[in-house]
One Martini backbone bead per residue (centre of mass of N, CA, C, O) as a GRO file, in nm:
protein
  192
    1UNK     BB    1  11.638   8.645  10.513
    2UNK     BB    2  11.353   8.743  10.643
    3UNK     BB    3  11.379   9.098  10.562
    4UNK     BB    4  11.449   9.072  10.250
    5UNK     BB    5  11.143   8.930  10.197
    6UNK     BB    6  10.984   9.124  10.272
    7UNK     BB    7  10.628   9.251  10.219
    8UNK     BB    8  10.367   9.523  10.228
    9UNK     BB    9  10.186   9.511   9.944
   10UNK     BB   10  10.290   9.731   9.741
   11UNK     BB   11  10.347   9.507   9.518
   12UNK     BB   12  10.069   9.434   9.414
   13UNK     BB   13   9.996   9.729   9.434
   14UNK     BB   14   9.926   9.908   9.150
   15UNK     BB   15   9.996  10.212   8.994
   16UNK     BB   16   9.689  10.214   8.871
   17UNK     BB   17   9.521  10.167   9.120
   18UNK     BB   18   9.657  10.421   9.294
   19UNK     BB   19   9.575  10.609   9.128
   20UNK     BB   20   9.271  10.596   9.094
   21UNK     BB   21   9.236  10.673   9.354
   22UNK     BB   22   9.352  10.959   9.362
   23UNK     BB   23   9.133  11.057   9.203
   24UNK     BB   24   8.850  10.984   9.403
   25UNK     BB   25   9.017  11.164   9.656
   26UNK     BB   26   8.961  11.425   9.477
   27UNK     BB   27   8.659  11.378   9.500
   28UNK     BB   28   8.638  11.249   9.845
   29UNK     BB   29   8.681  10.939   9.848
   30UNK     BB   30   8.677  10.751  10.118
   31UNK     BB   31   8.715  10.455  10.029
   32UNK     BB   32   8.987  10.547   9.857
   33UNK     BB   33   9.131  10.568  10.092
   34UNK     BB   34   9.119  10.298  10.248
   35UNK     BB   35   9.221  10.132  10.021
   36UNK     BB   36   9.488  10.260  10.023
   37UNK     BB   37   9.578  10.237  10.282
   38UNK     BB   38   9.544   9.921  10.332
   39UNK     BB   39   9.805   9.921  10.087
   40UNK     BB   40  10.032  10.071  10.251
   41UNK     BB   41  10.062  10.135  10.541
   42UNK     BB   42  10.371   9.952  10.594
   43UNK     BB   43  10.518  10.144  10.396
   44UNK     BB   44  10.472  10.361  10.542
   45UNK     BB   45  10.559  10.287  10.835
   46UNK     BB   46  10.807  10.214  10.787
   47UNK     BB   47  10.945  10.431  10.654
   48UNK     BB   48  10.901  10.662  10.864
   49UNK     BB   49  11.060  10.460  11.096
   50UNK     BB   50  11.348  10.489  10.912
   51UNK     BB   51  11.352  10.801  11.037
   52UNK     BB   52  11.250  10.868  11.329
   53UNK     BB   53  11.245  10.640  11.550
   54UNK     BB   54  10.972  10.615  11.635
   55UNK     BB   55  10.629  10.503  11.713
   56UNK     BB   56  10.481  10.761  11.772
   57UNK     BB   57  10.626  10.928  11.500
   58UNK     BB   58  10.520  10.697  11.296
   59UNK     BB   59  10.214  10.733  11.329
   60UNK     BB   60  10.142  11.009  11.303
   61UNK     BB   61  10.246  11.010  10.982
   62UNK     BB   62  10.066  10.794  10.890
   63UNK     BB   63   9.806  11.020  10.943
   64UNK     BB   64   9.904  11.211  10.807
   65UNK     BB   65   9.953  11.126  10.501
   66UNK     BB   66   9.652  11.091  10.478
   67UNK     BB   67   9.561  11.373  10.523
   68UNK     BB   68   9.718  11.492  10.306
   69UNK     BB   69   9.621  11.321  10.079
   70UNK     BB   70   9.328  11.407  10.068
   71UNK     BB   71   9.368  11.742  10.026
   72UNK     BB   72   9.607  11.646   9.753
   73UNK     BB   73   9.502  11.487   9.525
   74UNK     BB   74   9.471  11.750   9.344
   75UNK     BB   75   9.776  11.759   9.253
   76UNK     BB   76   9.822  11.516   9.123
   77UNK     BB   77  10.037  11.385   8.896
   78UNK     BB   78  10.030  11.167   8.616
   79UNK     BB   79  10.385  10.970   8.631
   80UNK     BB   80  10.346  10.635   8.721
   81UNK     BB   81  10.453  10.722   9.065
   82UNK     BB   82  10.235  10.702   9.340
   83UNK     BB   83  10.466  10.590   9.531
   84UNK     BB   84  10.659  10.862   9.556
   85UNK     BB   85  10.470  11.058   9.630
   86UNK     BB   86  10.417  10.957   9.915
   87UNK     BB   87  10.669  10.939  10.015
   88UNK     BB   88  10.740  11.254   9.988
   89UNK     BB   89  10.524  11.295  10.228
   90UNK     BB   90  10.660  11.114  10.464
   91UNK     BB   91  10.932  11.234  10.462
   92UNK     BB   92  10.833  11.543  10.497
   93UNK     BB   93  10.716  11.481  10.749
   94UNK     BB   94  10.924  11.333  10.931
   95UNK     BB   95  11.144  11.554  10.932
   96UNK     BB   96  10.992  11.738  11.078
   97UNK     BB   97  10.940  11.581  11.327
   98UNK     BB   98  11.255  11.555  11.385
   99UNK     BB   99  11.284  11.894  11.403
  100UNK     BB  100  11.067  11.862  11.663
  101UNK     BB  101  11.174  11.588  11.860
  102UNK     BB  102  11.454  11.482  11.880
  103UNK     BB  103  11.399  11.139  11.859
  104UNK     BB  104  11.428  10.770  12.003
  105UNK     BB  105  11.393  10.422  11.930
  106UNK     BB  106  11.268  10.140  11.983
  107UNK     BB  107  11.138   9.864  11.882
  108UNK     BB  108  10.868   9.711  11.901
  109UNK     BB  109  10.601   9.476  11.892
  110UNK     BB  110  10.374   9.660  11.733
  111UNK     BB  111  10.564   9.757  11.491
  112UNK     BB  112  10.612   9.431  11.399
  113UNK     BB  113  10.338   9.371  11.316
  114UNK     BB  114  10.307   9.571  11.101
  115UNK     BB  115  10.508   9.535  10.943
  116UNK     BB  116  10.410   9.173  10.940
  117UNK     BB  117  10.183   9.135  10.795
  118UNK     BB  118  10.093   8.850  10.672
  119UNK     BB  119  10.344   8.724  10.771
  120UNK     BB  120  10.587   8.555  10.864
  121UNK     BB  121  10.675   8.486  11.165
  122UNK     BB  122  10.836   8.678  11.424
  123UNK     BB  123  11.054   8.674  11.664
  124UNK     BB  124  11.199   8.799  11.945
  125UNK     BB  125  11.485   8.741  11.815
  126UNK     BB  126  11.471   8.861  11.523
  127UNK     BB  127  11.439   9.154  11.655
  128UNK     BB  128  11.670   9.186  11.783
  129UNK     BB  129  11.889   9.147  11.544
  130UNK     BB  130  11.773   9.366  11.390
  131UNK     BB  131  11.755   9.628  11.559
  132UNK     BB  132  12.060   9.606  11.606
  133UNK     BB  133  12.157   9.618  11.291
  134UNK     BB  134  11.980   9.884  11.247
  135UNK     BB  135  12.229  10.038  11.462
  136UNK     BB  136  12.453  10.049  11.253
  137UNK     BB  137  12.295  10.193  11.069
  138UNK     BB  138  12.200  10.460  10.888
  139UNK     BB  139  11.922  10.643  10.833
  140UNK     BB  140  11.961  10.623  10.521
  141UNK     BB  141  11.969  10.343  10.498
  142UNK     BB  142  11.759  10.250  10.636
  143UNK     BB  143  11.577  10.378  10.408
  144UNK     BB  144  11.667  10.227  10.150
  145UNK     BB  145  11.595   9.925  10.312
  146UNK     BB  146  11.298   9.965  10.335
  147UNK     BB  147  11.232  10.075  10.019
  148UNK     BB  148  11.325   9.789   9.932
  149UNK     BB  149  11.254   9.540  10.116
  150UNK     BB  150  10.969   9.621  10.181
  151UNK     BB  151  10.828   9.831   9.926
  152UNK     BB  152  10.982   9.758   9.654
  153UNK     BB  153  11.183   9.910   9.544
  154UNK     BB  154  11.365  10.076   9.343
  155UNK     BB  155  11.652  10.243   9.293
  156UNK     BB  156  11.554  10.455   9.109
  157UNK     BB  157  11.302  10.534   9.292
  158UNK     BB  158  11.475  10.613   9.559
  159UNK     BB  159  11.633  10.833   9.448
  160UNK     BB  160  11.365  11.013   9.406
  161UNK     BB  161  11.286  11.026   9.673
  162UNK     BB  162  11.573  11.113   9.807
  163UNK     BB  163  11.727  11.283   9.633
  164UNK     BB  164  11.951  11.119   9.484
  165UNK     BB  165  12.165  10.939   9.340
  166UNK     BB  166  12.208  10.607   9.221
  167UNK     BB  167  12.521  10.570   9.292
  168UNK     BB  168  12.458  10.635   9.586
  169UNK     BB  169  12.196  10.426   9.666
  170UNK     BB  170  12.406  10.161   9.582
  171UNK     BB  171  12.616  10.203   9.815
  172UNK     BB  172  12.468  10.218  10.077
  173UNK     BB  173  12.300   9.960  10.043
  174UNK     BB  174  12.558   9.778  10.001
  175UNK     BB  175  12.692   9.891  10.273
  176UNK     BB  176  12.448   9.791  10.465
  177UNK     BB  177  12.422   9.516  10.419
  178UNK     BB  178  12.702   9.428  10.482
  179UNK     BB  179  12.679   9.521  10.814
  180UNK     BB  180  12.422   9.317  10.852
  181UNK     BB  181  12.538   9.064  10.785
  182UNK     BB  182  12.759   9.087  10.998
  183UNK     BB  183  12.628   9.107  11.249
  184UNK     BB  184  12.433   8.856  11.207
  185UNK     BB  185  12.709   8.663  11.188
  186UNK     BB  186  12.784   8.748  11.483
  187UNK     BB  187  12.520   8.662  11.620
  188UNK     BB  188  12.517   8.375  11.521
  189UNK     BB  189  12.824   8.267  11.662
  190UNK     BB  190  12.739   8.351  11.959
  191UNK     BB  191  12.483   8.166  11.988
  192UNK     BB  192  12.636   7.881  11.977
   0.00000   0.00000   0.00000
């Protein structure tokens, strides 16, 4: 299946890369805020996304995020995970926006070339099937099937990100992934 192979970039861009900027950031080189930028966006906006359900308050997510980044950057410490701490301002920053405005949306088609720059081309078949499929599952498992299959993240990442244990992590995935097959399994059938 076409999304649970996508990745954002932020695999590529390496945790010694990502800190490196963050230091610089914090000499407040906006040079390294860019090229952050650039190589996390799109799992920025995915997780925002994930949490918000609304494209106009993810992108908001999106530049606050960088903006509390440039800001707070000297209070980074080194713990060789910098994008859980990244998360963790994009979540943050998500719920209070939730808690704000309290909508949701469907997903544009704007916010599909965002997730999927770089990707292989998504139809607007799979958009549809994708989204009712995501629409199936809660906004919880949401958040960690796209911390997994977008951003790259490891489970036991994703638990420090959303402060769950590892296993209720895992439980949440699985029985996610599961709903998500069922979908996608019973629109396939109908397709026929």
């Amino acid at each position: 299946m076409f999304f649970f192979g996508m990745a954002s970039g932020a695999e590529e861009w390496s945790d010694a890369l990502c800190e490196s900027c963050l230091g610089k950031i914090a000499a407040h080189d906006k040079n390294a805020l860019g090229a952050l930028y650039e190589n996390t966006k799109n799992a920025v906006y995915g997780f925002a996304l994930s949490i918000v359900r609304n494209t106009q308050d993810a992108e908001d997510v999106l530049q606050d995020t960088f903006v509390s980044i440039y800001a707070s950057a000297r209070n980074y410490k080194r713990m060789g995970k910098p994008m859980a701490w990244i998360f963790t301002i994009v979540r943050n920053l998500s719920l209070m926006k939730v808690r704000d405005r309290r909508k949701t949306s469907d997903v544009s088609e704007e916010e599909w070339r965002l997730l999927t720059a770089d990707e292989a081309p998504v139809t607007s078949e799979d958009r549809l099937v994708l989204t009712a499929a995501l629409g199936k599952i809660s906004p919880e498992e949401g958040q960690i099937v796209m911390l997994h299959a977008v951003a790259g993240f490891k489970h036991r990442e994703i638990a420090e990100v959303l402060e769950l244990p590892l296993s209720t992590v895992l439980s949440k995935y699985n029985r996610a992934v599961k709903k998500l097959k069922s979908v996608l399994e019973g629109t396939g059938a109908h397709a026929e």
